[in-house]
C-alpha positions in Angstrom: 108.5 103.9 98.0 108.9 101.0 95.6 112.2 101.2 93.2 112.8 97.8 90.9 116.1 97.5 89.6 115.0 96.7 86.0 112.1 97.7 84.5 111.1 93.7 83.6 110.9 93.6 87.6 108.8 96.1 87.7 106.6 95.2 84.7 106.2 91.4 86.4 104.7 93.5 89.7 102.4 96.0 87.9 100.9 93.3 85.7 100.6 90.7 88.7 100.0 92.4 92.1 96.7 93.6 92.2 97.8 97.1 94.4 99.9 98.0 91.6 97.8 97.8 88.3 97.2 101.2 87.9 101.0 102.6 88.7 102.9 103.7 85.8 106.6 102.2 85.5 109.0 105.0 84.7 112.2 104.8 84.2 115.1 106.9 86.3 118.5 107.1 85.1 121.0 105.9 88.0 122.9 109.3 88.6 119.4 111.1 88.9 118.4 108.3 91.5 121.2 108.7 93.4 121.9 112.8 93.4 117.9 113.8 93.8 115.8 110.7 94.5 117.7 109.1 97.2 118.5 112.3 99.2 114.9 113.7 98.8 113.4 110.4 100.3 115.9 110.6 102.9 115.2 114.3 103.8 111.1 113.4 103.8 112.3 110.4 106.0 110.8 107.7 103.3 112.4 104.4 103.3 112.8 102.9 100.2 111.7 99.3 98.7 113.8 97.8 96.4 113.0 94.7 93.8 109.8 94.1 95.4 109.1 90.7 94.5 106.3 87.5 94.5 102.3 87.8 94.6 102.3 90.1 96.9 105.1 92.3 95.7 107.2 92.1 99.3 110.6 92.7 100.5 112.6 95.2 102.6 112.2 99.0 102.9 116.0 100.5 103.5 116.9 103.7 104.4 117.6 106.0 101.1 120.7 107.0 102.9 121.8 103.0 103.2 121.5 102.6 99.7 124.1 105.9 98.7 126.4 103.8 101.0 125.9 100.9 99.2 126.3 102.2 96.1 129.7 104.5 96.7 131.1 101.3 98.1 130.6 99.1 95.1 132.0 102.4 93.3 135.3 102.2 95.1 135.8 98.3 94.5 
C-alpha cells in the first residue's frame, strides 16, 4: 500500500502515473499512521510503499512493523 510523505509527492504521482489517476490523496495525521495504520497493515501482512517516486511511481515496499522501528528510533535521538 502506497504512503507519500507529503501530499505534493503524492499529487506529482496521481497526476502523472497512469495507475493512479483515479486514487484519491488523503491525508493521515502521523499519530493515526503510526497507532492504527501501521499495525493494521502489519496484522493483514501488507507491506507498505513509501514516497513512491518517477513515471512509474516505484520504490520499496517495507514491512509496516520496520517503519514503527524507524520511527521510535528517530523519536529517541
Amino acid at each position: 500500500m502506497p504512503f507519500w510523505s507529503l501530499m505534493t509527492r503524492a499529487e506529482r504521482i496521481v497526476s502523472s502515473v497512469a495507475a493512479y489517476k483515479d486514487f484519491q490523496i488523503v491525508s493521515i495525521p502521523l499519530d493515526e499512521w503510526r497507532s492504527k495504520w501501521l499495525p493494521g497493515l502489519e496484522q493483514d501482512r501488507i507491506l507498505v510503499g513509501v514516497n513512491w517516486s518517477g513515471s512509474r511511481a516505484t520504490g520499496f515496499d517495507v514491512a509496516p512493523s520496520a517503519i514503527l522501528d524507524s520511527l521510535s528510533v528517530r523519536e529517541s535521538l
